[in-house]
Z-matrix of the N, CA and C atoms (Angstrom, degrees):
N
C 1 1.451
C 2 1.528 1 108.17
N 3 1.413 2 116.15 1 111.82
C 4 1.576 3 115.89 2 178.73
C 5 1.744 4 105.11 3 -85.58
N 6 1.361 5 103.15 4 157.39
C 7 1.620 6 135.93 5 -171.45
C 8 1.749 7 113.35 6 -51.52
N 9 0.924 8 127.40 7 99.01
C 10 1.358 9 123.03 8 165.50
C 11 1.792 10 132.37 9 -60.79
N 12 1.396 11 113.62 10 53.92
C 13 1.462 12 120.21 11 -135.88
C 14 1.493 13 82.16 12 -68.41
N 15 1.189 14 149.80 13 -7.82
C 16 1.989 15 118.32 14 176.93
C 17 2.055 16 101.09 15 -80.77
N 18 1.027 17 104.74 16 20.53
C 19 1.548 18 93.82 17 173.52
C 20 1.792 19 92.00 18 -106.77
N 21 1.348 20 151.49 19 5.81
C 22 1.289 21 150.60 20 -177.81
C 23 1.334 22 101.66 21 -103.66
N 24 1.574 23 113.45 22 -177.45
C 25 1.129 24 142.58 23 162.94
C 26 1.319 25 97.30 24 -84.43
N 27 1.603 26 131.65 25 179.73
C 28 1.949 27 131.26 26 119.53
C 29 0.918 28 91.75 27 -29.18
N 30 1.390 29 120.64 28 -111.66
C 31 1.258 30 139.40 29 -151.72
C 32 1.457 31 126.23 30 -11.03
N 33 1.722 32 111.24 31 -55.22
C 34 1.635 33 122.42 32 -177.19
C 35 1.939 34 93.25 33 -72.42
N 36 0.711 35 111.89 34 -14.04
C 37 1.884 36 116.66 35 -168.33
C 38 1.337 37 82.37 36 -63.05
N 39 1.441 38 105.02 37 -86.99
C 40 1.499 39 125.90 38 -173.25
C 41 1.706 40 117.77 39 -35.64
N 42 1.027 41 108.90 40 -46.00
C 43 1.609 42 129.87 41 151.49
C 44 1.780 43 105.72 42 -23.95
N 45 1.258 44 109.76 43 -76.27
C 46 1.436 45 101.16 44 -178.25
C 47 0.608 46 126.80 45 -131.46
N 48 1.680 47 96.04 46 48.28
C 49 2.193 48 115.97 47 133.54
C 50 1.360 49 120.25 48 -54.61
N 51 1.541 50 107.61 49 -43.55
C 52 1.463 51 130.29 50 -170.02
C 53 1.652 52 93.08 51 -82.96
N 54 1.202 53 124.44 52 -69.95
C 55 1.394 54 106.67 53 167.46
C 56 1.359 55 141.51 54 -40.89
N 57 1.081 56 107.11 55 -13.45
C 58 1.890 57 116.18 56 176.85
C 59 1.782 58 98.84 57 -103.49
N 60 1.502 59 115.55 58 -53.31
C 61 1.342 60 114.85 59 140.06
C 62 1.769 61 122.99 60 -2.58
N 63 0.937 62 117.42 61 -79.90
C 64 2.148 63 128.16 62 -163.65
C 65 1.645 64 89.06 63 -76.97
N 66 1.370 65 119.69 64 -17.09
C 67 2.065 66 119.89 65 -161.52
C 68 1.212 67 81.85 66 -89.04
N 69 1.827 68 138.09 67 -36.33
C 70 1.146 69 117.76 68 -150.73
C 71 1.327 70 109.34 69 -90.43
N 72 1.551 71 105.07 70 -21.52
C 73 1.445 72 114.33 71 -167.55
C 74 1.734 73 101.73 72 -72.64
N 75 1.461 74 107.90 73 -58.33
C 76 1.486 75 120.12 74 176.42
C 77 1.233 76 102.58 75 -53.78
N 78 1.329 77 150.00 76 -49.77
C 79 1.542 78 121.22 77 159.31
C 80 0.991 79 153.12 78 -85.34
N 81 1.364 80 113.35 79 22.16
C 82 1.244 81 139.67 80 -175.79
C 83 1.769 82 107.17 81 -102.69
N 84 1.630 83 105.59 82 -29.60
C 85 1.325 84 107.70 83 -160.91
C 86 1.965 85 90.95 84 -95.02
N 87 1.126 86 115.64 85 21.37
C 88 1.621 87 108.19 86 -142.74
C 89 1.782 88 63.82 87 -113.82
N 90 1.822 89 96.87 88 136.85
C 91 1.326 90 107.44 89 172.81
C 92 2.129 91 109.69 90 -90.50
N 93 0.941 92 90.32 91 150.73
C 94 2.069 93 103.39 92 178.48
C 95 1.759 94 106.79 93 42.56
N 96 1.410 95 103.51 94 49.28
C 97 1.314 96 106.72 95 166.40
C 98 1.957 97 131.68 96 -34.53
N 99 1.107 98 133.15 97 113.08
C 100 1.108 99 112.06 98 -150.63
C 101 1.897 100 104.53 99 -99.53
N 102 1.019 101 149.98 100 105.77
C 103 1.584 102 162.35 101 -173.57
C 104 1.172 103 115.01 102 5.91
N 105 1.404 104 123.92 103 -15.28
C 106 0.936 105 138.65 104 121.78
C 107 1.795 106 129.75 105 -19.16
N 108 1.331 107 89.81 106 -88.39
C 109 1.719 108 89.61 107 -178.54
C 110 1.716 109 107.81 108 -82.96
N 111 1.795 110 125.34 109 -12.28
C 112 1.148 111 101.32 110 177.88
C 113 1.762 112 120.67 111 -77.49
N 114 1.884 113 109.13 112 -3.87
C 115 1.242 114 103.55 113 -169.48
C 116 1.777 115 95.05 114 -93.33
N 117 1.093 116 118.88 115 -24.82
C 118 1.770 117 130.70 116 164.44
C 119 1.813 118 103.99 117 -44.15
N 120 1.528 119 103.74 118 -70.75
C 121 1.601 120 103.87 119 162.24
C 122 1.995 121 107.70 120 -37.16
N 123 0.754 122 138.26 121 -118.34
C 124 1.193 123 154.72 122 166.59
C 125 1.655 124 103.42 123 -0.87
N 126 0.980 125 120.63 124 2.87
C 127 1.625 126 122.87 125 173.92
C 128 1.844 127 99.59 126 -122.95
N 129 1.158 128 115.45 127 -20.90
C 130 1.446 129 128.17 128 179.86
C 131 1.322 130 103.04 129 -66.13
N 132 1.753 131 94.37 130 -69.20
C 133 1.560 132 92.79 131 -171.70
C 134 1.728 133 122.54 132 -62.22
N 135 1.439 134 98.30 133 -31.14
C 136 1.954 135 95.78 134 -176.82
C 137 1.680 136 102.71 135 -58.27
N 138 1.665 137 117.52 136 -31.80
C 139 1.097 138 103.39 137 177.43
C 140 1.436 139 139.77 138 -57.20
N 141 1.852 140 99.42 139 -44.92
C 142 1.167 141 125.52 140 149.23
C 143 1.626 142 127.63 141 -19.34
N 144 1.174 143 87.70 142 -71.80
C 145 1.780 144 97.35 143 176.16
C 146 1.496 145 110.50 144 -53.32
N 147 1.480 146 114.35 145 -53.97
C 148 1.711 147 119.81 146 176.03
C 149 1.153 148 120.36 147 -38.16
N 150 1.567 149 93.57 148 -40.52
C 151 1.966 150 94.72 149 -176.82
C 152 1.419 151 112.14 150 -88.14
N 153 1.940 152 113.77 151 -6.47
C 154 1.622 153 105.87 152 176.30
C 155 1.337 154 107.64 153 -82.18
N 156 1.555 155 126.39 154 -34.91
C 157 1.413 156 136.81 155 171.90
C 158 1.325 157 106.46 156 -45.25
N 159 1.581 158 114.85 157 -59.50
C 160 1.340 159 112.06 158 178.83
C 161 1.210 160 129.56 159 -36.91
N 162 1.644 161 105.52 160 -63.10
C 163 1.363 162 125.31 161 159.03
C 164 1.853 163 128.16 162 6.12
N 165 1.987 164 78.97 163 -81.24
C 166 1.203 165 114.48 164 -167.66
C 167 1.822 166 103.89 165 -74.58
N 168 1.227 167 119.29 166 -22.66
C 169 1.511 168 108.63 167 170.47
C 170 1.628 169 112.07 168 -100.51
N 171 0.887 170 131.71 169 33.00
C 172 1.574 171 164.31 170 127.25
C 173 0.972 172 136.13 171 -42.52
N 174 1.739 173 88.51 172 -69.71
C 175 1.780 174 111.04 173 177.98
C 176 1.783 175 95.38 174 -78.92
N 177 1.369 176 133.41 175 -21.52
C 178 0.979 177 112.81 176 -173.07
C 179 1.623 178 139.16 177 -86.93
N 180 1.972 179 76.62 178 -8.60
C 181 1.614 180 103.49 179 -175.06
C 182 1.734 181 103.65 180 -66.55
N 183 0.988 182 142.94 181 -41.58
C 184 1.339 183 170.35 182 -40.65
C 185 0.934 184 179.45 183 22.56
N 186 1.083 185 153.46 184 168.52
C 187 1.791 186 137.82 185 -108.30
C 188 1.463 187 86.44 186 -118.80
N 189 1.277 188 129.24 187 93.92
C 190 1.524 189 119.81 188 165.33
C 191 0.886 190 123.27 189 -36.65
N 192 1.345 191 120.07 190 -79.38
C 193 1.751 192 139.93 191 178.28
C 194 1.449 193 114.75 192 -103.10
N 195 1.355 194 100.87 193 133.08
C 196 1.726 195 118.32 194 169.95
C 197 1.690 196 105.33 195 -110.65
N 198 0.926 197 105.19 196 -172.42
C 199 1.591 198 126.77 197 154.89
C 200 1.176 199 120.71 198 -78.04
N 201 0.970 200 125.06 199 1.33
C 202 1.362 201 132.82 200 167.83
C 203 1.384 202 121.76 201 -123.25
N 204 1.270 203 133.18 202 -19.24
C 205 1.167 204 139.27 203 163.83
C 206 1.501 205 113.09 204 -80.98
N 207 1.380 206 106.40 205 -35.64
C 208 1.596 207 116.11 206 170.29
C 209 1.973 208 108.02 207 -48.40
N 210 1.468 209 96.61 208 -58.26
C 211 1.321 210 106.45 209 175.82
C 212 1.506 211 122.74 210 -52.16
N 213 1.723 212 100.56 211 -37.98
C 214 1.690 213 86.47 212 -168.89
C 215 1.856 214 88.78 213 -81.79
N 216 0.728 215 117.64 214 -55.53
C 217 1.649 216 120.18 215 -161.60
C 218 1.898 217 105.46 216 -39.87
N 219 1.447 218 108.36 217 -26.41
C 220 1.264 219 105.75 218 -157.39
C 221 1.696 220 119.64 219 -131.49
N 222 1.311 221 98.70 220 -17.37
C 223 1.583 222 120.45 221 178.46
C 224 1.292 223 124.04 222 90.29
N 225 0.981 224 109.94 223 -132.63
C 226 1.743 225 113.79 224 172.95
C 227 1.229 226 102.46 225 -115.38
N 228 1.587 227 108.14 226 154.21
C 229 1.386 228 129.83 227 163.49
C 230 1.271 229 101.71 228 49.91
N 231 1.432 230 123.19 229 36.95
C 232 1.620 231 104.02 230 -160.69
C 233 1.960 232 100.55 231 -95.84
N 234 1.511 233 96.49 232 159.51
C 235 2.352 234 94.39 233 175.84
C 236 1.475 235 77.73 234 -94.41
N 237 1.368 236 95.41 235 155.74
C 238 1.645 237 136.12 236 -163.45
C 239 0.963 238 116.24 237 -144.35
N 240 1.467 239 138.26 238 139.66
C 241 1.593 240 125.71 239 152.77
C 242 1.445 241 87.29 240 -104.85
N 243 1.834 242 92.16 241 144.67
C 244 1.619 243 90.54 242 176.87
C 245 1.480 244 92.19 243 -126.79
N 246 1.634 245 115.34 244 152.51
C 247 1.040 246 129.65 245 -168.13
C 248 1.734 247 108.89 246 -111.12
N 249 1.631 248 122.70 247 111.87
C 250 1.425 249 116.13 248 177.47
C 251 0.992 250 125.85 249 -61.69
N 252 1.017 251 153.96 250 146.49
C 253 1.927 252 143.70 251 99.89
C 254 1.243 253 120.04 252 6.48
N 255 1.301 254 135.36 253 69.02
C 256 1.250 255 136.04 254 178.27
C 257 1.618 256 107.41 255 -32.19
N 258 1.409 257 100.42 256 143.75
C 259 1.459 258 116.83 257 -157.07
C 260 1.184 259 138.06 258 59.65
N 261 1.874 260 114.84 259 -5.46
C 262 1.208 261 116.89 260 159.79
C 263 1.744 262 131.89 261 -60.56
N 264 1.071 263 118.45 262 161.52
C 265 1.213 264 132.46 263 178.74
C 266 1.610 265 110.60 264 -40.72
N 267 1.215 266 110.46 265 -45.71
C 268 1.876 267 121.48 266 -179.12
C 269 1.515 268 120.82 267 -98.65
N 270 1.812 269 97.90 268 4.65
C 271 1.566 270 108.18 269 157.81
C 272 1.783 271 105.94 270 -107.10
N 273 0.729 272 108.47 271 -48.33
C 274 1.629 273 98.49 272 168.07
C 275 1.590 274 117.44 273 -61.02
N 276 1.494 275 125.82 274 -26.80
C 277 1.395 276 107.59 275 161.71
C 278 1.912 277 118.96 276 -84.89
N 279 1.355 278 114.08 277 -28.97
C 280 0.868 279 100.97 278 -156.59
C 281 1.834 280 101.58 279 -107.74
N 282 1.338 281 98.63 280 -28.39
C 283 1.912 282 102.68 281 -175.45
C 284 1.672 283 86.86 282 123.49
N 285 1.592 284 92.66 283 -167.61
C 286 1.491 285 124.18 284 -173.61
C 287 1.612 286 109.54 285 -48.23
N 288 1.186 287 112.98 286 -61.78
C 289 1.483 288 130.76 287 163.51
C 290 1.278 289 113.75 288 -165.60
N 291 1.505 290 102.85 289 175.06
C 292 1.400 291 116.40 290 -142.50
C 293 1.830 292 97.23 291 -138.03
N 294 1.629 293 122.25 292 131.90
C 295 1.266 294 125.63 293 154.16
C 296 1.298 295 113.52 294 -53.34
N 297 1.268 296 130.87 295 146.72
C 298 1.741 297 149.01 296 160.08
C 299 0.863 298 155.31 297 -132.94
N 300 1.158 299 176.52 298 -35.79
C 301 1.225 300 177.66 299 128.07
C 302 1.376 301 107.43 300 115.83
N 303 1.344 302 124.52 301 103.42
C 304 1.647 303 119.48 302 -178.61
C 305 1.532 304 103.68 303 -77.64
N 306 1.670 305 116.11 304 140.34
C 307 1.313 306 118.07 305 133.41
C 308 1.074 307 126.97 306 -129.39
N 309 1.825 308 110.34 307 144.08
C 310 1.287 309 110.18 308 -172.72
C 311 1.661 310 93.37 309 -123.22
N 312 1.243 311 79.02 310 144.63
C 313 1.995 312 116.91 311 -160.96
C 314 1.724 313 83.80 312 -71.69
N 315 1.794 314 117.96 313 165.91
C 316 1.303 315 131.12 314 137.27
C 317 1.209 316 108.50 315 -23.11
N 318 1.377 317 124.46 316 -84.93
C 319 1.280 318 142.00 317 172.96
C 320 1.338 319 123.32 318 -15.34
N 321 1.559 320 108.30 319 -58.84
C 322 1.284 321 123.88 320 178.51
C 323 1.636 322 114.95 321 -46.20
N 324 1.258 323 122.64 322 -68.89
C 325 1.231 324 175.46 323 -68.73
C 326 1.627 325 82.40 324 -153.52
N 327 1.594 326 122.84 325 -75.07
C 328 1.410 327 112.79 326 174.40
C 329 1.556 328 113.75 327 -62.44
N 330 0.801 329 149.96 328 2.64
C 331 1.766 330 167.18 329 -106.21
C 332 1.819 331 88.52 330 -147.99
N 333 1.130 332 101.54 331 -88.74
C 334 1.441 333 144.37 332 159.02
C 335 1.560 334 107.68 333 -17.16
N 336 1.369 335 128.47 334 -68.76
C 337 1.213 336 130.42 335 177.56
C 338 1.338 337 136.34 336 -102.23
N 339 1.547 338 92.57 337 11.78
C 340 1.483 339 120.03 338 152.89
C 341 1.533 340 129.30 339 -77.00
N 342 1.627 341 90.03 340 -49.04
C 343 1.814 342 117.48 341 168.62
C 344 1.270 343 103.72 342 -42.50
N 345 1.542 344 122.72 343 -55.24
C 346 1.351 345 133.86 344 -145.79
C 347 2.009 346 94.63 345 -85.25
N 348 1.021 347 99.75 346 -51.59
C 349 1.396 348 107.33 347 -176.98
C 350 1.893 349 115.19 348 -49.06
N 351 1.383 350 102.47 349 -53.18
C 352 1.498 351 124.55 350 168.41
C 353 1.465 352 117.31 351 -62.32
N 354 1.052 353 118.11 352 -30.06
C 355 1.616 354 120.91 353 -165.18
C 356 1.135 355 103.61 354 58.32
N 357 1.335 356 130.07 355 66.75
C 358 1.777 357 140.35 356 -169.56
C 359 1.590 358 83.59 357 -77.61
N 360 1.329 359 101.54 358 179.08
C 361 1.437 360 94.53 359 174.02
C 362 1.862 361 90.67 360 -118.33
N 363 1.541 362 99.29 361 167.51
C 364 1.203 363 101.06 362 -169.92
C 365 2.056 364 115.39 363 -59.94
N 366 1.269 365 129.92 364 148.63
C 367 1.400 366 152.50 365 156.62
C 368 1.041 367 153.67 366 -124.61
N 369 1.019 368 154.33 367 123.65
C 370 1.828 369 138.41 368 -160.24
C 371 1.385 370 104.18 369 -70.22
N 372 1.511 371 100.12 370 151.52
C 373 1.509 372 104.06 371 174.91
C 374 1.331 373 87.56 372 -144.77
N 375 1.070 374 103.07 373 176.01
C 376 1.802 375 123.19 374 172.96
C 377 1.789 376 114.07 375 -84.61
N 378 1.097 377 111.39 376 117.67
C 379 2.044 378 117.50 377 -163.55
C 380 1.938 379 81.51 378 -101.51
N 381 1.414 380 100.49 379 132.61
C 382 1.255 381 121.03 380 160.76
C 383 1.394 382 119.94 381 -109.66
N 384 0.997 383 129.72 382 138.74
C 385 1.901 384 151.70 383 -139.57
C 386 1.437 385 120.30 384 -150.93
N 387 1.413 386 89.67 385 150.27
C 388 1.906 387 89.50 386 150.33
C 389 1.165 388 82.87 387 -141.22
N 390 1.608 389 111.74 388 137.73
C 391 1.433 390 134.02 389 141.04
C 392 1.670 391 126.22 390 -47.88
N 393 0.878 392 106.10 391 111.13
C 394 1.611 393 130.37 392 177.51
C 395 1.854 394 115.56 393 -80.25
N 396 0.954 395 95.26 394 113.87
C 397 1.676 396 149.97 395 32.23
C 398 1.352 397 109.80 396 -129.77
N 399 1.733 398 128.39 397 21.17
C 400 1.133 399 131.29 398 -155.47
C 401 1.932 400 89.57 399 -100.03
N 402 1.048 401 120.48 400 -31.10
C 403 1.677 402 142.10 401 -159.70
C 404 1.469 403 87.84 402 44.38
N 405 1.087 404 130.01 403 93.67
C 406 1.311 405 147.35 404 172.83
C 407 1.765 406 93.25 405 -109.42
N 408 1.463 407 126.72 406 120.67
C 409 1.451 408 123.60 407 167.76
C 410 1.563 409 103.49 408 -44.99
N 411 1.620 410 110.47 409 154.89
C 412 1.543 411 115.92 410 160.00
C 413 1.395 412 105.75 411 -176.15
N 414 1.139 413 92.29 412 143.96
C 415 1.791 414 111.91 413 169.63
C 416 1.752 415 139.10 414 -113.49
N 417 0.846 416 153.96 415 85.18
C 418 1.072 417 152.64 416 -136.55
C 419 1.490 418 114.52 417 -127.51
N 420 1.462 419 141.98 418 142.69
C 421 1.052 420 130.62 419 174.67
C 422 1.556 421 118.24 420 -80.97
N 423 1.408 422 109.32 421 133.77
C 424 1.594 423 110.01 422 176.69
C 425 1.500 424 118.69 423 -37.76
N 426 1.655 425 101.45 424 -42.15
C 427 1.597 426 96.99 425 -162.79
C 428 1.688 427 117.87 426 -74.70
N 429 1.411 428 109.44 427 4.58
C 430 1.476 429 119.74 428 140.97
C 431 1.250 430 145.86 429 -66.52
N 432 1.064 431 103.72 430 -8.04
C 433 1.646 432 123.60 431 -179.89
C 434 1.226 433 107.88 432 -96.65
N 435 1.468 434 118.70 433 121.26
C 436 1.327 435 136.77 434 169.85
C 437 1.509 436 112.19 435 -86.88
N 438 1.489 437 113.41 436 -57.54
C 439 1.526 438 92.61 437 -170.72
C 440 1.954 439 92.25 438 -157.03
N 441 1.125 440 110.22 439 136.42
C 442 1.467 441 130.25 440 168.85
C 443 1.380 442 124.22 441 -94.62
N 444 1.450 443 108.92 442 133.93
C 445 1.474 444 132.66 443 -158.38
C 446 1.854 445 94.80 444 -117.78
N 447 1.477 446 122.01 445 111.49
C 448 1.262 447 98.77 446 165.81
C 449 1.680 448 108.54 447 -134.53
C-alpha cells in the first residue's frame, strides 16, 4: 500500500523519508528474506521514491532559501542546522541535516545587499560552511535546504 502524502504536513512527509529510509536499510541488510518481507522491501522503496518526487515538486514550487534570505533570517556568520530535501544532492551527501557555520565571502555579502536593496526575487546560490565541529570546508546549494534551525 503506497503513501497518501496530501493527508501530511512537509514536515511529517520528510519525517518518514528517514523512517522508510532505516526500514530499507534493515531489510535490505536482512539475510534470505522470506516474501513476506521482500514485498514489505518493495513497498518501502515505492514509498521512498513518492516522497523523492514529492520533494522535487516542492523544490520546484519555490525557492525557499537563498543567500539572502539565509542572511536576513539568520545574520552573519551565524551556526545553523540545516535541514535537506530528502533525495537532494546535500541529503544524499550529507544525511537528514547537517551542523554549520555559515560563511559569506566579500562577494557574497555584495550579492546579498544588492538582493536586499533590489527586492531581487529569491534564487539559489551556493552556501559556504564549515561543518561543526569537524570545520571541514563545504558548499552546498540553497535550493536543498528545506528548513533552518538556529
Amino acid at each position: 500500500m503506497s503513501l497518501n502524502l496530501e493527508m501530511f504536513t512537509e514536515k511529517q512527509v520528510y519525517v518518514m523519508y528517514s523512517l522508510y529510509k532505516s526500514m530499507e536499510v534493515d531489510l535490505e541488510s536482512k539475510q534470505n528474506r522470506n516474501g513476506e518481507e521482500n514485498a514489505r522491501l518493495e513497498m518501502v522503496k515505492t514509498n521512498l521514491s513518492l516522497i523523492e518526487i514529492y520533494a522535487i515538486q516542492k523544490r520546484q514550487e519555490e525557492v525557499r532559501w537563498s543567500l539572502t534570505s539565509l542572511f536576513q533570517s539568520a545574520g552573519m556568520n551565524p551556526t545553523l542546522i540545516l535541514e535537506f530535501y530528502p533525495g537532494s544532492e546535500s541529503y544524499n551527501t550529507y544525511g537528514k541535516n547537517l551542523v554549520v557555520n555559515v560563511e559569506y565571502s566579500e562577494k557574497d555579502l555584495k550579492h546579498i545587499f544588492e538582493s536586499i536593496r533590489d527586492k531581487s526575487p529569491r534564487v539559489t546560490g551556493q552556501l559556504k560552511f564549515k561543518i561543526v565541529p569537524e570545520f571541514i570546508d563545504g558548499e552546498i546549494n540553497t535550493g536543498d535546504i528545506f528548513g533552518i534551525q538556529g
